[in-house]
TISELO-160181 format. One record per atom (N, C-alpha, C): x, y, z; residue in three letters; atom name; chain. Coordinates in pm, whole numbers. Example, Ala and Ser with C-alpha at 12.3 -4.5 7.8 and 13.67 -1.06 7.14 Angstrom:
BEGIN
+--------+--------+--------+-----+------+-------+
!     xx !     yy !     zz ! res ! atom ! chain !
+--------+--------+--------+-----+------+-------+
!   1319 !   -569 !    780 ! ALA !    N !     A !
!   1230 !   -450 !    780 ! ALA !   CA !     A !
!   1320 !   -330 !    780 ! ALA !    C !     A !
!   1285 !   -225 !    708 ! SER !    N !     A !
!   1367 !   -106 !    714 ! SER !   CA !     A !
!   1290 !      3 !    787 ! SER !    C !     A !
+--------+--------+--------+-----+------+-------+
END
This chain:
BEGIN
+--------+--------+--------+-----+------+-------+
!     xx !     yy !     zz ! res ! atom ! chain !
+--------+--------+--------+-----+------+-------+
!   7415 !  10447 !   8840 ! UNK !    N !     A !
!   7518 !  10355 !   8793 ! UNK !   CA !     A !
!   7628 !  10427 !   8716 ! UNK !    C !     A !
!   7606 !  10507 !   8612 ! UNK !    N !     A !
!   7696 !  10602 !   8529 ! UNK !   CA !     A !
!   7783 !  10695 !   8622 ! UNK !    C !     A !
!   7751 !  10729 !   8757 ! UNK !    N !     A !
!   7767 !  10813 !   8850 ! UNK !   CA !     A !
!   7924 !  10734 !   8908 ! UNK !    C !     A !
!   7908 !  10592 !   8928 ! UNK !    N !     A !
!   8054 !  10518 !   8972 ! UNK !   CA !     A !
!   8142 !  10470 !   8869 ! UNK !    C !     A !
!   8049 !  10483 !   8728 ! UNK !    N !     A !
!   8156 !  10449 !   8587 ! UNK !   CA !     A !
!   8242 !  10560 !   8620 ! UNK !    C !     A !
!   8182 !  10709 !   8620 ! UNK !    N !     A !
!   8262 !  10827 !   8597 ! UNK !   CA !     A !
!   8377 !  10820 !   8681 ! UNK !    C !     A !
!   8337 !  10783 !   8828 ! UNK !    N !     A !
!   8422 !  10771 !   8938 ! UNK !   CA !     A !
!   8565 !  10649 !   8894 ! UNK !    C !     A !
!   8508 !  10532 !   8885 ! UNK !    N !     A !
!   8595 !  10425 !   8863 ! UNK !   CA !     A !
!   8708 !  10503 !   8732 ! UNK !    C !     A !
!   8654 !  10531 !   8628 ! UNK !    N !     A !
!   8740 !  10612 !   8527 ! UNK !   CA !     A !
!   8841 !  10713 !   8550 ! UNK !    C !     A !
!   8782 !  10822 !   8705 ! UNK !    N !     A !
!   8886 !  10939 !   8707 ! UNK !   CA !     A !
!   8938 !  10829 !   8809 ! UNK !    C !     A !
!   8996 !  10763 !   8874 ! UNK !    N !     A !
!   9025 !  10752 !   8969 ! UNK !   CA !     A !
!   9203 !  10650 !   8874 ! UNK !    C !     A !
!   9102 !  10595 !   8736 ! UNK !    N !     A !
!   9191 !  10540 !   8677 ! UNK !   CA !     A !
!   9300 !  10638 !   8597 ! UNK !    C !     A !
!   9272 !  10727 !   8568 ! UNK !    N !     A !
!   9285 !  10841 !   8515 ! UNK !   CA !     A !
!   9459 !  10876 !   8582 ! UNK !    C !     A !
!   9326 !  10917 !   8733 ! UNK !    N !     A !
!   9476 !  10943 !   8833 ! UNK !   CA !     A !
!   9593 !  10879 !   8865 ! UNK !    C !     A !
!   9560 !  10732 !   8882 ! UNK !    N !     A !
!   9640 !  10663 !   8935 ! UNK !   CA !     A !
!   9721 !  10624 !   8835 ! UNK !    C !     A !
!   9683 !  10645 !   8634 ! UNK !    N !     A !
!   9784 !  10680 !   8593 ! UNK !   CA !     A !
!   9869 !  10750 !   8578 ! UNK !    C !     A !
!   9849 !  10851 !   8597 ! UNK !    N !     A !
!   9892 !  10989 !   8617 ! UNK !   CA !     A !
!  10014 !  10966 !   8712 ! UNK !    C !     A !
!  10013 !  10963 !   8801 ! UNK !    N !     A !
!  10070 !  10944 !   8908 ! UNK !   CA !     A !
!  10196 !  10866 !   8938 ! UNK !    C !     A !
!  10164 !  10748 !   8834 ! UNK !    N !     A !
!  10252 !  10632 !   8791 ! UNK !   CA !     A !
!  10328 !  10701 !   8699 ! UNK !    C !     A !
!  10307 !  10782 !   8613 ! UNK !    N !     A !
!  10406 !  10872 !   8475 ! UNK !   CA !     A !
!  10469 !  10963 !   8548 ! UNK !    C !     A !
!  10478 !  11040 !   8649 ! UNK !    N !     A !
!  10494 !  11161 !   8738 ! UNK !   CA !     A !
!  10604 !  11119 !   8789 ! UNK !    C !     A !
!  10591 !  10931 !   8852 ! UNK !    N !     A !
!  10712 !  10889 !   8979 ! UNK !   CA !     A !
!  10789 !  10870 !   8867 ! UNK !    C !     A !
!  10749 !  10811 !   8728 ! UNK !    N !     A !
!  10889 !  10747 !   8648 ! UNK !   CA !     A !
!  10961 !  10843 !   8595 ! UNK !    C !     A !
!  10901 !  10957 !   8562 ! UNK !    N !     A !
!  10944 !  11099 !   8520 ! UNK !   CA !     A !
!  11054 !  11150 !   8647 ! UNK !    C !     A !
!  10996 !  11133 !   8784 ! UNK !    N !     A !
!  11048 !  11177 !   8893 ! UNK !   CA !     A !
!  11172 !  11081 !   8894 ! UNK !    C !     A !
!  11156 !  10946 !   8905 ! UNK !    N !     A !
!  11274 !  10879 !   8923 ! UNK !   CA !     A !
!  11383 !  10902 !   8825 ! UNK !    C !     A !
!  11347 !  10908 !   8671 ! UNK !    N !     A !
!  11417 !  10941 !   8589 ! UNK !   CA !     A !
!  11523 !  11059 !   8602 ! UNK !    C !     A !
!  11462 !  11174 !   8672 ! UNK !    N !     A !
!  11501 !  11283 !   8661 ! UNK !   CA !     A !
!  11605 !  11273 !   8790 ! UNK !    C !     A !
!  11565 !  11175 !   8898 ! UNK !    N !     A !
!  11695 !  11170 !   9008 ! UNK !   CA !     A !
!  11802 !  11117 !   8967 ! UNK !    C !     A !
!  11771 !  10978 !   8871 ! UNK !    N !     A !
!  11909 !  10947 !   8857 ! UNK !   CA !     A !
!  11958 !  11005 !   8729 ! UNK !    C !     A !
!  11912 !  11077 !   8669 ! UNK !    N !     A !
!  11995 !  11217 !   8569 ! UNK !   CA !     A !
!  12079 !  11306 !   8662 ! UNK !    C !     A !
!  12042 !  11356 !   8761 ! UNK !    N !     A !
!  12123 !  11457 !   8862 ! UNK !   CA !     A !
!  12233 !  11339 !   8927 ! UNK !    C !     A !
!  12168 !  11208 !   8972 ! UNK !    N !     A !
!  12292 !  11142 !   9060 ! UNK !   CA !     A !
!  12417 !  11107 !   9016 ! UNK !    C !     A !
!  12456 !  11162 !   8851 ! UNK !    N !     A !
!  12538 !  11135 !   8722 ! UNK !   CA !     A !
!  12593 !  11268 !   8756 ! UNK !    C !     A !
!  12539 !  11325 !   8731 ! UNK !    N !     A !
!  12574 !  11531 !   8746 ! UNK !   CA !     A !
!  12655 !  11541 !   8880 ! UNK !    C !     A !
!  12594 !  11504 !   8965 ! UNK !    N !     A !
!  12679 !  11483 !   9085 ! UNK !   CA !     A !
!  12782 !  11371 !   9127 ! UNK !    C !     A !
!  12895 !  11452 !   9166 ! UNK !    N !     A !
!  13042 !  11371 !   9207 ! UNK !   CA !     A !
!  12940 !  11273 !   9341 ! UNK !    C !     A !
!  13022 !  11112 !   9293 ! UNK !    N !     A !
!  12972 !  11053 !   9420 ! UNK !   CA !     A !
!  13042 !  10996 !   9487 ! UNK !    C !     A !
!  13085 !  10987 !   9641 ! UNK !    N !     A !
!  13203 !  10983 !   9686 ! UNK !   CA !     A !
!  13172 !  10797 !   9777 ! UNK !    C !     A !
!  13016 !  10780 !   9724 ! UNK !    N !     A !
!  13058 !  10601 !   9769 ! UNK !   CA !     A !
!  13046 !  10517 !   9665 ! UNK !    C !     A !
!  13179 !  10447 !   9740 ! UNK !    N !     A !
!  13258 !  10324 !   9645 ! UNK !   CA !     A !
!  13127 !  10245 !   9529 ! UNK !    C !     A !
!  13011 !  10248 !   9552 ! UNK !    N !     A !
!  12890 !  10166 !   9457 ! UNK !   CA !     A !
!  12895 !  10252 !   9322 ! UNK !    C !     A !
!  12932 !  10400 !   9287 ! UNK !    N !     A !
!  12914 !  10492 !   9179 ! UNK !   CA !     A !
!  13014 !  10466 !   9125 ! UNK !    C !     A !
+--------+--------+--------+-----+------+-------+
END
């Protein structure tokens, strides 16, 4: 039983992980899409 706690836990672990990584990631695109000249009319 302790054997699928451990499991259920890393798995939670990861999938936070993962979730901090994309917002970090997204964050960091639209920091550069500022840095960069943008030549359509929506910027």
């Amino acid at each position: 039983m302790s054997h699928s706690l451990y499991l259920q836990l890393a798995t939670l672990l990861v999938k936070a992980d993962l979730r901090r990584e994309e917002r970090e990631w997204k964050r960091r695109v639209r920091r550069s899409a500022h840095e960069i000249p943008c030549t359509m009319p929506v910027c």
